[in-house]
C-alpha positions as CSV (number, residue, x, y, z in Angstrom):
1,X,25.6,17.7,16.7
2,X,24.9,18.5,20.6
3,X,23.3,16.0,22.7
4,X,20.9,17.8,24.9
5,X,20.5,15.3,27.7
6,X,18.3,15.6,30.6
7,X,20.4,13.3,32.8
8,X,22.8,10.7,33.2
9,X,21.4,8.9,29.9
10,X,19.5,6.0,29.5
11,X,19.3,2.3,28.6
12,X,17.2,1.3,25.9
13,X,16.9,-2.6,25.0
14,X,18.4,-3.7,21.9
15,X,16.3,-5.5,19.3
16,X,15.9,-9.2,19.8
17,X,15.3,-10.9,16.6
18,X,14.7,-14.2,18.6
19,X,12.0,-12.8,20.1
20,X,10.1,-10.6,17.3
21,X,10.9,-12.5,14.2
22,X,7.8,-13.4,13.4
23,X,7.9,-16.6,10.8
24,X,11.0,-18.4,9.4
25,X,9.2,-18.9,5.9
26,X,9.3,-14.8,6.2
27,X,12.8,-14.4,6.0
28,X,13.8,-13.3,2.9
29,X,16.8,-13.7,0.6
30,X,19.2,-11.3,-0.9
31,X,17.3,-11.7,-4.2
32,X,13.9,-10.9,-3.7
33,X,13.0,-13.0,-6.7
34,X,11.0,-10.2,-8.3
35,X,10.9,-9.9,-12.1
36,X,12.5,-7.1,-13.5
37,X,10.7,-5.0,-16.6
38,X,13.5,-2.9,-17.4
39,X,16.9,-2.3,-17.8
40,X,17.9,0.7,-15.6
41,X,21.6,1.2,-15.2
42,X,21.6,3.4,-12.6
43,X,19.3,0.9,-10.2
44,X,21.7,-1.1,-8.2
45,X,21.1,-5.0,-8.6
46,X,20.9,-7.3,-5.6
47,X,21.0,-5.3,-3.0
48,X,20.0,-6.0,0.4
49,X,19.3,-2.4,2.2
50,X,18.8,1.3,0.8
51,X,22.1,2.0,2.7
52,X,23.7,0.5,-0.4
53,X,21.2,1.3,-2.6
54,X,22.1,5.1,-1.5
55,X,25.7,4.8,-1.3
56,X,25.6,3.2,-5.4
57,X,23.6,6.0,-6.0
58,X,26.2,8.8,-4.1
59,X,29.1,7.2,-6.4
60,X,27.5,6.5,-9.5
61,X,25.4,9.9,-9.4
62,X,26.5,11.9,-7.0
63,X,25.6,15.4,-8.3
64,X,22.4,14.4,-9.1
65,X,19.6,16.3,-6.9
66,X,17.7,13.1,-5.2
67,X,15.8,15.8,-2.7
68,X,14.3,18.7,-2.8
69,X,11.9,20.6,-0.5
70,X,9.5,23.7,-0.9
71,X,9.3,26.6,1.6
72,X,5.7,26.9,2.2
73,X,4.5,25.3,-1.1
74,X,6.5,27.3,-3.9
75,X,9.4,28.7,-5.1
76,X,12.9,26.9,-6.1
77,X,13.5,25.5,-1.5
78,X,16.6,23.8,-0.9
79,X,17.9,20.5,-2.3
80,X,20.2,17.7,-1.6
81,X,22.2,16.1,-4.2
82,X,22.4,11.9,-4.1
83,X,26.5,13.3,-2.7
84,X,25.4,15.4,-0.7
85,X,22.7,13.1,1.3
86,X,24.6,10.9,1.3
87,X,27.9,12.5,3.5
88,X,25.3,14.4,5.6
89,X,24.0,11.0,6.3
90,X,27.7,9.6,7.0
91,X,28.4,12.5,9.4
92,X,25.2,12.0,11.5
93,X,25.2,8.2,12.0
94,X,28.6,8.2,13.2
95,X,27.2,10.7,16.1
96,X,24.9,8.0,16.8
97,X,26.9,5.3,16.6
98,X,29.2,6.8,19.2
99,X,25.7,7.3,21.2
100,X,25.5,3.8,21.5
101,X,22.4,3.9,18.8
102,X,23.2,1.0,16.4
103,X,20.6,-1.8,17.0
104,X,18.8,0.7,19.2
105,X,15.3,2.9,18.7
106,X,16.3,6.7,17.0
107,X,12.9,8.6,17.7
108,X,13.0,11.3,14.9
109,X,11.7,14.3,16.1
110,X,11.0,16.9,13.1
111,X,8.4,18.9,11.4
112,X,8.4,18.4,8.0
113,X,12.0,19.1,5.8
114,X,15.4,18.2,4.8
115,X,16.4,17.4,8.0
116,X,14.0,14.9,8.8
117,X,14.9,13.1,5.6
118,X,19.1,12.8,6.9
119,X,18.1,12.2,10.2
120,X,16.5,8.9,9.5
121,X,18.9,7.9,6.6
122,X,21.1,8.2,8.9
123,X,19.5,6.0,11.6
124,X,19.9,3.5,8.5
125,X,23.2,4.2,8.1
126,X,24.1,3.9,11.8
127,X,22.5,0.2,12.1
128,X,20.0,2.0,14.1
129,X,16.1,1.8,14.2
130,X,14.2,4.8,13.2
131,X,11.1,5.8,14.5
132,X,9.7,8.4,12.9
133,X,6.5,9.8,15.3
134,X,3.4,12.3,13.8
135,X,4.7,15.8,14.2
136,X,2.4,18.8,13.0
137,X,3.1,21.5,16.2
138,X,4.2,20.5,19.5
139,X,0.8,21.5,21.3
140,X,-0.8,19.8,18.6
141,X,1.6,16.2,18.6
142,X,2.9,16.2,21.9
143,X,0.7,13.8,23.7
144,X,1.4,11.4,20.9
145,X,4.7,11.6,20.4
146,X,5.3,10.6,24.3
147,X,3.0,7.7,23.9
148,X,5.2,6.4,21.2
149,X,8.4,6.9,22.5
150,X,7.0,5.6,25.8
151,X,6.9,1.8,23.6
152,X,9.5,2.6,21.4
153,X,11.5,3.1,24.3
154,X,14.3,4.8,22.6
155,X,18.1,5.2,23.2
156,X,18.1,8.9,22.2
157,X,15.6,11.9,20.5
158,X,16.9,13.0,16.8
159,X,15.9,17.0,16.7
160,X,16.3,20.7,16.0
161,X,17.5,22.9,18.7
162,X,14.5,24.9,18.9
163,X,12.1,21.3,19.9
164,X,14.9,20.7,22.0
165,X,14.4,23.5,23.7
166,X,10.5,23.6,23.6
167,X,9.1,21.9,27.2
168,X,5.9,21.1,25.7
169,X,6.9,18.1,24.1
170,X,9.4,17.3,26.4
171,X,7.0,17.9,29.5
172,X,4.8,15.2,28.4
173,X,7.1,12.1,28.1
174,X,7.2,10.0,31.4
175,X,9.0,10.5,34.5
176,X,11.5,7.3,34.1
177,X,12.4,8.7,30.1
178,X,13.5,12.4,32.0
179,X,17.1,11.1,31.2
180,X,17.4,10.1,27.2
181,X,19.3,12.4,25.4
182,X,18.3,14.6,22.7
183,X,20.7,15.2,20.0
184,X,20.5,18.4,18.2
185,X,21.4,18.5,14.4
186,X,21.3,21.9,13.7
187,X,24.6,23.1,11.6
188,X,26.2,20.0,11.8
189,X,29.2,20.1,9.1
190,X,29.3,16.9,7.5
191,X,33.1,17.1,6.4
192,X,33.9,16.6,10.6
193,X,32.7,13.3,11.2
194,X,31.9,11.7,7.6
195,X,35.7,9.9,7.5
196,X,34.4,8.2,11.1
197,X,31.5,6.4,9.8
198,X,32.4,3.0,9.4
199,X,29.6,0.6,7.3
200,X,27.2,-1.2,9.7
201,X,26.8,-5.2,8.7
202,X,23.4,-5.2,8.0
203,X,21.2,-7.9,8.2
204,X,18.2,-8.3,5.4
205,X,16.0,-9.5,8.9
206,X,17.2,-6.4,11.0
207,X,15.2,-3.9,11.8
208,X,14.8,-0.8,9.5
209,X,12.4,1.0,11.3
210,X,9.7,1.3,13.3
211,X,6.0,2.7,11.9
212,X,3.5,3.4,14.2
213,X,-0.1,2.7,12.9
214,X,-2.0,5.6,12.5
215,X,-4.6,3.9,15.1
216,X,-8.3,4.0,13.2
217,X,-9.6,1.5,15.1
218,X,-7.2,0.8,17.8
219,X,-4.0,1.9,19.5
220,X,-1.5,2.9,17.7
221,X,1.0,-0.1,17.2
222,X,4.9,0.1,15.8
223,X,4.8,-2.2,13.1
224,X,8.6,-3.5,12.7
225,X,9.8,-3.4,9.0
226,X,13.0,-5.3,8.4
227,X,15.4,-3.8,5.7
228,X,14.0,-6.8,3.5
229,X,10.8,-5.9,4.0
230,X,11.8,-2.6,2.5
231,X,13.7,-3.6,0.0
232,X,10.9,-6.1,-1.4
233,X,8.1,-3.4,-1.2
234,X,10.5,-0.7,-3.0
235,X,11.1,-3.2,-6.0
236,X,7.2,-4.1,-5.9
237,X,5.9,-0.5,-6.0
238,X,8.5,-0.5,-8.5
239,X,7.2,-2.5,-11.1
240,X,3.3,-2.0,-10.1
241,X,3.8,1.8,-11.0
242,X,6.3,1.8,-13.6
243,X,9.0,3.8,-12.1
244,X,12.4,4.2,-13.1
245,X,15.3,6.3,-12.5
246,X,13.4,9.3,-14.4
247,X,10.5,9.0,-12.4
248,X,9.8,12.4,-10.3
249,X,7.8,12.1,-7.3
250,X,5.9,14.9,-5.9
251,X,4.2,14.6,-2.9
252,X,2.8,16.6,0.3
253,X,2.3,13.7,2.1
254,X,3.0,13.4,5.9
255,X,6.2,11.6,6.5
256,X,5.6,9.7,9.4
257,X,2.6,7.9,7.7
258,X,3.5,4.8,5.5
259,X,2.0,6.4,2.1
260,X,4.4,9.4,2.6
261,X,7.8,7.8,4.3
262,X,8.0,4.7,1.8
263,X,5.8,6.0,-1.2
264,X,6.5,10.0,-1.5
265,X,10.1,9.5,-0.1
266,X,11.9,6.2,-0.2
267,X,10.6,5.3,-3.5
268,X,12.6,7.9,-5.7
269,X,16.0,7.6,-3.3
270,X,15.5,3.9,-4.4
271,X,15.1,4.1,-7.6
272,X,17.5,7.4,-8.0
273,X,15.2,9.6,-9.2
274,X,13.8,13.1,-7.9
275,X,11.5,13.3,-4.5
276,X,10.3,17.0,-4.5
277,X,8.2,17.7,-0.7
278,X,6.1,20.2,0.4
279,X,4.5,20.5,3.8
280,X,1.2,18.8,4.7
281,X,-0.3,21.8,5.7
282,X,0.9,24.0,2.6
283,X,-1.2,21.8,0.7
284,X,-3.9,22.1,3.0
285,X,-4.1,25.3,3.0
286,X,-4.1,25.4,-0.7
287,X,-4.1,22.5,-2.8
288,X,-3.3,24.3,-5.9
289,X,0.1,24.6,-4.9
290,X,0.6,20.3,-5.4
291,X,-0.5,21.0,-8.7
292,X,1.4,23.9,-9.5
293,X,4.5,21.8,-8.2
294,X,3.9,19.2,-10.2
295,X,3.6,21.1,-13.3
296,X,6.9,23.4,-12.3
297,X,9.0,20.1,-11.5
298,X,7.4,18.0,-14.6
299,X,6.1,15.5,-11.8
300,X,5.7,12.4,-13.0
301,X,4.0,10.4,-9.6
302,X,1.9,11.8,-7.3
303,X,-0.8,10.9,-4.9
304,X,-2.5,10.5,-1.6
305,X,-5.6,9.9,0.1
306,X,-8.9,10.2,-1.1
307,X,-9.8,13.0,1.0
308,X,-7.5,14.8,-1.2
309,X,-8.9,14.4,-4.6
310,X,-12.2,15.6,-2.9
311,X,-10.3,18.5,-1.8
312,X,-9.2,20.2,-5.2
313,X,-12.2,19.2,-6.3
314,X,-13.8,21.4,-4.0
315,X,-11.6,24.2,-3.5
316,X,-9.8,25.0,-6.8
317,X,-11.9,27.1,-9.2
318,X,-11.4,26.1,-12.9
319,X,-9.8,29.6,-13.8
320,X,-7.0,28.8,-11.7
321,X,-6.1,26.1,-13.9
322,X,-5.6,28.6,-16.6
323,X,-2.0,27.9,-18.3
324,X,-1.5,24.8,-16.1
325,X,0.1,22.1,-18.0
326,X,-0.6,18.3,-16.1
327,X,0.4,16.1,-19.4
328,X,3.4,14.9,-17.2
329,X,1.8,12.9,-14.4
330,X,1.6,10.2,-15.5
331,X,0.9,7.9,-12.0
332,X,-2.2,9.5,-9.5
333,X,-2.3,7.0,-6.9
334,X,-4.9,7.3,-4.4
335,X,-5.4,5.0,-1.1
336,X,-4.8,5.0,2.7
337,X,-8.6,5.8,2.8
338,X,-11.7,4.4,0.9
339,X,-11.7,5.7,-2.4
340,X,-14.3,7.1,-3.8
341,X,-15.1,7.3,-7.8
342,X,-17.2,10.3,-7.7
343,X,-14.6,12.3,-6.1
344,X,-11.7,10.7,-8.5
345,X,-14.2,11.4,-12.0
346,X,-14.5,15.1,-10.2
347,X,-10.7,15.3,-10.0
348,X,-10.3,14.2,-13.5
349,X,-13.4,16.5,-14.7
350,X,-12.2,19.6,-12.9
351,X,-8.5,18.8,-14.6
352,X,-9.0,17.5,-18.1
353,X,-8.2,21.1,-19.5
354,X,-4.7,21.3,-17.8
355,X,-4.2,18.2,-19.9
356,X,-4.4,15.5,-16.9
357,X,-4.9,12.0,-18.3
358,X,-8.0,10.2,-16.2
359,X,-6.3,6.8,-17.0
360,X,-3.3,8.2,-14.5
361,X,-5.8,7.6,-11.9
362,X,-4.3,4.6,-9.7
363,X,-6.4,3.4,-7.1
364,X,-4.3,1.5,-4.8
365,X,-4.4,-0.5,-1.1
366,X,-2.0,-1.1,1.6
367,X,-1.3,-0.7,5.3
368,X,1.8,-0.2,7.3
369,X,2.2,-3.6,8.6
370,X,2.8,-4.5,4.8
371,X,5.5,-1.9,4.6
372,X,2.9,0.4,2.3
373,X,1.8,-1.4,-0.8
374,X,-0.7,-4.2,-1.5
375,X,-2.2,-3.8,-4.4
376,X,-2.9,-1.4,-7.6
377,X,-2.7,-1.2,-10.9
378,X,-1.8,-1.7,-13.8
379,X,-0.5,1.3,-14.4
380,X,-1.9,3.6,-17.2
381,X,-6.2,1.7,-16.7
382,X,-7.6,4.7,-14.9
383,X,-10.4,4.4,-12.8
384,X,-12.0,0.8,-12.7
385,X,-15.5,-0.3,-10.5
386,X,-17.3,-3.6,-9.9
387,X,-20.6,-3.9,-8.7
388,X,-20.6,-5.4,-5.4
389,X,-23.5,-6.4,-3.0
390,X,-24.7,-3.1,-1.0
391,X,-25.0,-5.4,2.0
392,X,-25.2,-9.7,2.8
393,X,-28.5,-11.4,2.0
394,X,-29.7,-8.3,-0.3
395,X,-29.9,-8.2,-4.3
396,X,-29.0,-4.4,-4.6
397,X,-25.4,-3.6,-6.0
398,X,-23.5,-0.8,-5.6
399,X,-20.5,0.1,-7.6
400,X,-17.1,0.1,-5.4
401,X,-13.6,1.0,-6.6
402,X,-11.2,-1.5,-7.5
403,X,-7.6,-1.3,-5.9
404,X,-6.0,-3.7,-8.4
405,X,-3.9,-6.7,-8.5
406,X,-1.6,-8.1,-5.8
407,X,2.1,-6.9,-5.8
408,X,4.3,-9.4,-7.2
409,X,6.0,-12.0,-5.1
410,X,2.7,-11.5,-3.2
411,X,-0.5,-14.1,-2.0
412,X,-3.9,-12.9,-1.3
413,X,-6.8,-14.6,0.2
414,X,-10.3,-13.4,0.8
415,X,-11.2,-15.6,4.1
416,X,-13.8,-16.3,6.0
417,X,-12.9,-14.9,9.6
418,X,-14.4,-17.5,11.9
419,X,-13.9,-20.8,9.5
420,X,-10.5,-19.1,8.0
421,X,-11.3,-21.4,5.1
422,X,-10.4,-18.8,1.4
423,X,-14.3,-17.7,0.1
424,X,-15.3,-18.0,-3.4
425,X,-14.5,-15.1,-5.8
426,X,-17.0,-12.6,-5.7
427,X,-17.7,-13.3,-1.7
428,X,-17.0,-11.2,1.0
429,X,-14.2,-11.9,3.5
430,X,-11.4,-10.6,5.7
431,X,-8.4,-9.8,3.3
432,X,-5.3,-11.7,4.1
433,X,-1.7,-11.2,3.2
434,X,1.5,-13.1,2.6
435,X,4.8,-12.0,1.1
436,X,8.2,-10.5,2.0
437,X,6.7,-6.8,2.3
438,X,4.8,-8.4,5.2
439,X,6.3,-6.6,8.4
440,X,7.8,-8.8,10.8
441,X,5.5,-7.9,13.6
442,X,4.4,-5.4,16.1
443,X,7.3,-4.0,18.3
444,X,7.2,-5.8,21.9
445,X,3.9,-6.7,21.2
446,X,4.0,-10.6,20.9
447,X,0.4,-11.9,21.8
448,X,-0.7,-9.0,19.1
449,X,1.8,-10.5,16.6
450,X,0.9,-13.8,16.7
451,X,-2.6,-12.8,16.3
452,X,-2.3,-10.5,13.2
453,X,1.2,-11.6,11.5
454,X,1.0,-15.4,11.8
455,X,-2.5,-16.0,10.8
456,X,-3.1,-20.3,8.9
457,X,-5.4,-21.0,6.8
458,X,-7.9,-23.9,8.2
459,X,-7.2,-26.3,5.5
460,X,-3.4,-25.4,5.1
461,X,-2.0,-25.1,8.6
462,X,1.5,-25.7,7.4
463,X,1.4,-23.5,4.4
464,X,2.2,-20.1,4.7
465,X,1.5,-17.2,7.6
466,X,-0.4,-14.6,6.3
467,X,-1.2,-11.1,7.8
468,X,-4.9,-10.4,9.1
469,X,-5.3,-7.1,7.3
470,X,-9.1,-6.6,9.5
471,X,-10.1,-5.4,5.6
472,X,-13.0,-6.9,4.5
473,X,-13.0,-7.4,0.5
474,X,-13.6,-9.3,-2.3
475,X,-12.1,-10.6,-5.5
476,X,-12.8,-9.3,-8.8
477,X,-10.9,-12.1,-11.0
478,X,-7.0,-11.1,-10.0
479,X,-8.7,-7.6,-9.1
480,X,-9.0,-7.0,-5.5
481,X,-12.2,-4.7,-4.2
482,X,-12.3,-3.4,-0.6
483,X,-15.5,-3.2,1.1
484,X,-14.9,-2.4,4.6
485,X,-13.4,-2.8,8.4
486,X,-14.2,-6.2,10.0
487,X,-14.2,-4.7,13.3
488,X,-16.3,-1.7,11.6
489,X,-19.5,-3.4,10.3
490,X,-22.8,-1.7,11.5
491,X,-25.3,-4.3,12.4
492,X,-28.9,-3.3,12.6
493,X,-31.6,-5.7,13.2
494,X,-29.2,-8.5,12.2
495,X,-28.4,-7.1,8.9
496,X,-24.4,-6.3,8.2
497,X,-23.8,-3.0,6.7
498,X,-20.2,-1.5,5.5
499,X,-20.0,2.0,7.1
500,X,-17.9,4.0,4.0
501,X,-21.0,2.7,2.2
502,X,-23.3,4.5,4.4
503,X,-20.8,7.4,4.8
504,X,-20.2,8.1,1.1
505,X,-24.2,7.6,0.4
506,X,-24.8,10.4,3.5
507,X,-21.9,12.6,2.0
508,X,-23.6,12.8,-1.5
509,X,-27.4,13.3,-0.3
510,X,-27.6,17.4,-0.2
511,X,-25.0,19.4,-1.9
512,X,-24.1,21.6,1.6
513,X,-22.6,18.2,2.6
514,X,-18.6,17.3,3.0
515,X,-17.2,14.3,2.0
516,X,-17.0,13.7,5.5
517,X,-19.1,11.5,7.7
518,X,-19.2,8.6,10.3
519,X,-21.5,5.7,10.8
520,X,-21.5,3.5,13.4
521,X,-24.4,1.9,15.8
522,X,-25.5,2.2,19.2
523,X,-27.0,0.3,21.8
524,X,-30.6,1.9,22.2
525,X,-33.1,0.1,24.8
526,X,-31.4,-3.3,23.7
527,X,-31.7,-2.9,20.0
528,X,-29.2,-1.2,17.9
529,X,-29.6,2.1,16.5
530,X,-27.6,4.0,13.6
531,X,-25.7,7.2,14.0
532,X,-24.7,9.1,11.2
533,X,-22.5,12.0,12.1
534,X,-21.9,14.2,8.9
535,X,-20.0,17.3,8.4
536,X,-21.2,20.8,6.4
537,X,-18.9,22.0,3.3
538,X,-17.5,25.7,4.8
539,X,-19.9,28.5,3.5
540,X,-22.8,26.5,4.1
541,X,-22.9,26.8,7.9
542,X,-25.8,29.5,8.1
543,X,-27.4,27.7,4.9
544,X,-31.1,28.1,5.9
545,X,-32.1,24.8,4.0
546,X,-29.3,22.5,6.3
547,X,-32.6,20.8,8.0
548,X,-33.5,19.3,4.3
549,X,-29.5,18.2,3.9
550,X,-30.1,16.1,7.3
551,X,-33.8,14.8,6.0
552,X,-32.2,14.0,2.4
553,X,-29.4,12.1,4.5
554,X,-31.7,9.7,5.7
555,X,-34.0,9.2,2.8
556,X,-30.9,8.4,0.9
557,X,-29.7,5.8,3.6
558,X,-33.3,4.4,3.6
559,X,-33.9,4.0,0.1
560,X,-29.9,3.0,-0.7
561,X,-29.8,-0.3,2.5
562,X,-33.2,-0.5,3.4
563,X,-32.6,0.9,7.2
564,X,-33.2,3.8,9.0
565,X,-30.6,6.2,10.8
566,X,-31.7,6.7,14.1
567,X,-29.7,10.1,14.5
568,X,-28.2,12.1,11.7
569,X,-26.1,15.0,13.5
570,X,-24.7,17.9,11.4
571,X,-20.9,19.5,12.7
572,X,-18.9,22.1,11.4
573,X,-15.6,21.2,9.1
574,X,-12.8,19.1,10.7
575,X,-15.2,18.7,14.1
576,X,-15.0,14.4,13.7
577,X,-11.7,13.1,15.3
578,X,-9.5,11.5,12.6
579,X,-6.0,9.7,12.8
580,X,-2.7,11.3,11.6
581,X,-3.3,10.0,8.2
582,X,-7.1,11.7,8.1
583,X,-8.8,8.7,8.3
584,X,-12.0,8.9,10.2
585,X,-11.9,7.0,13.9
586,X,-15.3,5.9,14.2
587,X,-14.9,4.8,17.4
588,X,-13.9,8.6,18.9
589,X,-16.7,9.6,17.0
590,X,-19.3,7.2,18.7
591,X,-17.4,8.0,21.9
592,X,-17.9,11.4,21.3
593,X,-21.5,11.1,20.2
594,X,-22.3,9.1,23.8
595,X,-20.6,11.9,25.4
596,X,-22.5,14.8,23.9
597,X,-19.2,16.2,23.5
598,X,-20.1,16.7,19.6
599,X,-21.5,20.7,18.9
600,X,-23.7,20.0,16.0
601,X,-24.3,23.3,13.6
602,X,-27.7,24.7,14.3
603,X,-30.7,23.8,12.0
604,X,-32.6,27.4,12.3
605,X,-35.9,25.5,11.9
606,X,-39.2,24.7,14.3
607,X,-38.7,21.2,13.8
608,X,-35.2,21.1,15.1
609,X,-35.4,24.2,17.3
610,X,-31.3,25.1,17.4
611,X,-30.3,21.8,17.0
612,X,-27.9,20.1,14.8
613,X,-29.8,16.7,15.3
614,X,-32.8,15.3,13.3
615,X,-33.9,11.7,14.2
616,X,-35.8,9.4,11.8
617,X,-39.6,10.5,13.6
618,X,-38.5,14.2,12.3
619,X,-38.9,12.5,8.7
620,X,-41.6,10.6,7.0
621,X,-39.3,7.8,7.1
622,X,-40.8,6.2,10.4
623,X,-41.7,2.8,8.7
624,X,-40.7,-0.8,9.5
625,X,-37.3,-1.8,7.9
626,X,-37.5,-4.3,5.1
């Protein structure tokens, strides 16, 4: 490696526990005290960090391949053996341990491959902390990636000679950071520094590394996951999925968001079995490639958001499944987003004649400050709803998805957010979280901390601190069912109203419509007034019947909560801002609605006259609210 440096170097502050441990009664033991449910010889036992989970795996299997990654989607890519990861990983954190990186912040500066994946086992290795920041382009991520390395604040940059040498990323990081080094990876021969790495003594409460929210309602925040927090989430994804040392993982998933670092990648290296990438974008671009990758590599796990279930089902023909063999997936998980069943039964519909089991389907929840998974599961029940109250004070129900039972070694509580007293089951509240998955706070971020990681129950203000997830849900039995953002709920005329409900009711009204949309409300002459902001499927954009799609919008928003939308604007594909994981941020979008900086598609009719905008006096929907 070649440290590129832009001056005399820098000093980063080391990490001090003292001040960001968040809760004693957090602190975890070298047994996490999780059942085990099988006897896998090849999973280490009582370990306390996936450095020695990955060293057990480079001695006990070292030729077996733990990685490999697809160019562009396809084809055989390149691989890494469980030996050969783990000497690369040798050779690189001894480089950063002579960089003066061990109990320092690594930022990880990679597009999607191979050596993103040794670069931050290596930061593992090196006792350093790895922060791994969105990367899709650098026009594209720049802005971003400065913002988090300007509170990460890290010793050096982890990169490839050609970002290294690209000014646009670099350009954009503050004056006072001009001088951290940035170490360049590219053909570094792992038999020249391998016999320097000595073994760091790693503590289950140090930090691992550092994941930055993806910022859906708020900044983006670096969540600080301790290498037990790791640990105790690997072992309880473990058991809630059913994974062993067989199980092959294939995902597309980005891996600087929490589903695809922990779930898509650190998963199989912990349990020793197969991770197989692709890029984000390959899938985009065509999704039948995941599928064609899962069939090629006999994939037996797979996921990701909602968005992209909705995605196959709407861009892969059923001929193209011709010959396509699915009987081997065995887990679908699907969260980071709300999930929708329609768009799951479409998945299932469009796949059942490539042999895909529907009771794969795993709807799941979690969040980055839990390490990644909350609940899901069981494995192998499919697709599971509950009727739930469309909104507080009314009798209609709507059928929601249920995200399954709590990890084990995990507490939930549905509480009431001003009382913080737990709600009956069935009642809606703000979903709280204790366990050793729970991150150990938000890095140099105290006040925040507090706030979020060490929230007491009224009635038990020496029990336990849970996390403040700012989920609102509701309890099923053991079965947990998500029904919104606290800090999201649309309030019209005093009534509370969840808006994914509206979204996914606006999304379904016309069949020109995307599975995209965002609700929120405005302040209009003192009252408050709906938005709906909805985006058109592609091919539909000169569809001379788009005015009905906006009109069916707000009858079906009427007649499904009893209120009417004020505005319902039409965009073009992709037009509403979204976080690095895709999830919508409604508060860009109302930002960007109050701005006028949306271009809605035009509506070639008299009544809308070029517009993409039809309000509720445009309909025959302009009566009182019940």
């Amino acid at each position: 490696m070649q440290p590129v440096r832009g001056g005399s170097g820098s000093e980063a502050q080391p990490f001090n526990r003292s001040r960001h441990q968040v809760s004693a009664k957090r602190t975890v033991e070298v047994d996490t005290g999780l059942p085990e449910i099988r006897a896998d010889e090849t999973r280490p036992k009582r370990k306390t960090s996936l450095v020695q989970v990955l060293r057990h795996h480079a001695q006990t299997v070292p030729d077996k391949i733990a990685l490999r990654f697809l160019d562009r989607g396809e084809g055989d890519g390149r691989c890494l053996t469980y030996g050969e990861l783990d000497r690369q990983a040798r050779a690189w954190a001894a480089r950063l341990v002579r960089e003066g990186a061990r109990g320092q912040t690594v930022l990880l500066v990679y597009p999607a491959g191979l050596p993103f994946v040794i670069g931050f086992c290596a930061c593992l290795y090196a006792g350093a902390i790895a922060v791994p920041p969105p990367f899709i382009t650098p026009s594209r991520s720049a802005s971003r990636i400065a913002a988090i390395a300007a509170d990460a604040r890290p010793r050096l940059v982890l990169t490839s000679a050609t970002l290294a040498a690209d000014a646009t990323i670099r350009g954009t990081f503050p004056a006072q950071m001009s001088d951290i080094p940035w170490v360049v990876t590219d053909g570094t021969d792992a038999g020249e520094e391998t016999g320097t790495w000595m073994p760091s003594a790693l503590k289950p409460e140090d930090p691992a590394f550092l994941q930055y929210t993806s910022g859906s309602t708020a900044d983006p925040r670096g969540v600080i996951v301790t290498h037990s927090n790791l640990m105790a989430n690997m072992e309880m994804i473990r058991i809630a999925f059913g994974h062993d040392a067989d199980t092959r993982m294939i995902s597309w998933l980005p891996l600087f968001h929490d589903m695809g670092l922990v779930g898509g990648l650190l998963q199989p290296l912990y349990l020793g079995g197969l991770a197989v990438l692709m890029s984000p974008m390959d899938f985009i671009q065509r999704p039948l490639r995941w599928l064609q990758a899962i069939e090629r590599y006999r994939g037996t796990s797979s996921g990701g958001p909602n968005f992209a279930y909705a995605l196959c089902a709407d861009r892969i023909r059923p001929e193209q499944l011709n010959g396509l063999d699915l009987s081997s997936w065995r887990v679908a998980f699907c969260g980071a987003e709300p999930v929708r069943s329609d768009d799951l039964r479409r998945f299932a519909e469009l796949l059942a004649p490539a042999g895909f089991d529907p009771n794969a389907l795993f709807p799941c929840y979690g969040m980055a400050e839990a390490t990644l998974f909350i609940s899901g599961g069981p494995a192998g029940r499919g697709l599971a709803c509950a009727k739930t109250p469309a909104a507080p004070g009314r009798s209609e129900e709507i059928d929601r998805v249920i995200c399954g039972k709590a990890a084990f070694g995990q507490v939930l509580a549905i509480v009431d957010p001003e009382s913080r007293r737990r709600m009956a089951e069935g009642q809606v509240g703000e979903v709280w979280v204790a366990g050793p998955n729970v991150g150990a706070g938000y890095w140099r971020q105290e006040p925040q901390s507090r706030a979020t990681f060490q929230a007491r129950l009224a009635d038990d203000l020496d029990g336990a601190a849970f996390l403040r997830t700012g989920d609102l849900g509701l309890m099923r039995g053991d079965d947990l069912v998500i029904v919104g953002r606290l800090k999201e709920v649309v309030i019209v005329r005093g009534a509370k109203h969840h808006p994914e409900d509206i979204e996914a009711t606006a999304s379904r009204a016309h069949p020109a419509l995307a599975g995209t949309a965002a609700a929120f409300a405005i302040d209009h002459d003192g009252t408050d007034a709906l938005i709906v902001l909805q985006e058109v499927k592609r091919g539909h954009l000169t569809d001379p019947a788009l005015s009905l799609a906006a009109q069916a919008v707000s009858a079906a928003i009427c007649e499904s909560f009893g209120v009417r939308a004020s505005d319902v604007v039409l965009v073009r594909p992709g037009a509403l801002p979204r976080t690095t994981s895709n999830k919508i941020r409604r508060s860009a979008c109302r930002e960007a609605y109050l701005a006028e900086a949306l271009v809605p598609v035009r509506l070639d009719t008299a009544e809308t006259a070029g517009s993409g905008h039809i309000s509720a006096s445009s309909t025959a929907l302009d009566q009182p609210d019940d």
